[in-house]
C-alpha positions as CSV (number, residue, x, y, z in Angstrom):
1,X,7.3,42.5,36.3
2,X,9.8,42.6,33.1
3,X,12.4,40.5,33.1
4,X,15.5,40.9,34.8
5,X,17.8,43.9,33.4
6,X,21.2,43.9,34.9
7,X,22.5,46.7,33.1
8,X,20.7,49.5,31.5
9,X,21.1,48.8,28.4
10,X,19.0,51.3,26.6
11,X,19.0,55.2,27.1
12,X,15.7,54.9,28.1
13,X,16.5,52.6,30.8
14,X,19.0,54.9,32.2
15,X,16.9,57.8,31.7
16,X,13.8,56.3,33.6
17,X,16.2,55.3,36.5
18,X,17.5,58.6,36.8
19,X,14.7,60.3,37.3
20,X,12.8,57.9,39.2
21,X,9.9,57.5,36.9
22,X,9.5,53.8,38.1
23,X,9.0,55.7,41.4
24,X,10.6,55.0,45.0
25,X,9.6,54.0,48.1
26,X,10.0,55.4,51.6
27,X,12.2,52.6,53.9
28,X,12.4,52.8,57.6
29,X,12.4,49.8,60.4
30,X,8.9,49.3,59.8
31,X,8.8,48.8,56.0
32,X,7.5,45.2,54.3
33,X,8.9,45.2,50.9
34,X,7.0,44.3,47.8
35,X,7.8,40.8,46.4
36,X,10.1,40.9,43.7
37,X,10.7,44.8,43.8
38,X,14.7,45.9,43.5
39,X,16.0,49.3,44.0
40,X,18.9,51.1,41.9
41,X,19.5,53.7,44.3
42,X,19.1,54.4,47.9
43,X,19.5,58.3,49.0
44,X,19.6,58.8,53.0
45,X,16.9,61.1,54.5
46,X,17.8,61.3,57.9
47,X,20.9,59.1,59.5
48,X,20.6,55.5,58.9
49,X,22.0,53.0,60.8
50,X,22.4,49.3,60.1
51,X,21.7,49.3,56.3
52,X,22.0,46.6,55.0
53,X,21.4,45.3,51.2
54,X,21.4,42.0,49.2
55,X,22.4,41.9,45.6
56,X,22.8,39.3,42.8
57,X,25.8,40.3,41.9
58,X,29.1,42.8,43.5
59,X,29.0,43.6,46.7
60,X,26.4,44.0,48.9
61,X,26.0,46.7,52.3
62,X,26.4,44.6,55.6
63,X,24.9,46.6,58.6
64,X,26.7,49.8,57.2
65,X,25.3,53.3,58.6
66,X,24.8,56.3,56.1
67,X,25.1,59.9,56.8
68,X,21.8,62.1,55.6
69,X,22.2,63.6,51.6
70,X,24.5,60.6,50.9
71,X,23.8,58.1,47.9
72,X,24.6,54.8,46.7
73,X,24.2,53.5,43.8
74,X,23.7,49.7,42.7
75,X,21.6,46.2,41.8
76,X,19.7,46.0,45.1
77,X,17.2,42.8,45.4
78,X,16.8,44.0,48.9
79,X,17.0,47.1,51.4
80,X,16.4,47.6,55.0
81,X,17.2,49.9,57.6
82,X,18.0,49.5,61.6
83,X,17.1,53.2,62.0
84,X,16.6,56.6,60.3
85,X,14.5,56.5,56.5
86,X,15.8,56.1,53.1
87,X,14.2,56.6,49.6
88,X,15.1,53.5,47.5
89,X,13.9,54.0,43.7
90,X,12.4,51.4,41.7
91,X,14.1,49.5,39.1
């Protein structure tokens, strides 16, 4: 893995987030993450309950529950779900 980016600090950087060309992965209760893989968006599936994040730096989501179609954007080291399936992309 590269090193740590905080910020995208290149077009490219943005653009590959964007358009999820580091690809995502499927979360729902039953998902083992990979070591050292972070997420810079989560988009809700199907209603998810009980989301909860980890971040190195802002605010973090604390066993919040997300309505299907919405979005959130952010620095996440870590994201799991109580119920319902996300799509996290891949820094």
């Amino acid at each position: 893995m590269a090193a740590r980016k905080t910020n995208f600090t290149s077009t490219g950087d943005f653009q590959n987030a964007a358009f999820g060309q580091n690809g995502f992965r499927v979360i729902d209760n039953t998902f083992s993450q990979p070591a050292g893989e972070e997420y810079v968006s989560i988009y809700c599936l199907a209603v998810a309950t009980n989301v909860t994040t980890t971040t190195q730096s802002g605010d973090a989501l604390g066993g919040v529950d997300l309505a299907q179609g919405m979005v959130v954007y952010g620095d996440f080291q870590t994201v799991s779900v109580g119920t319902g399936t996300v799509i996290a992309y891949i820094r």
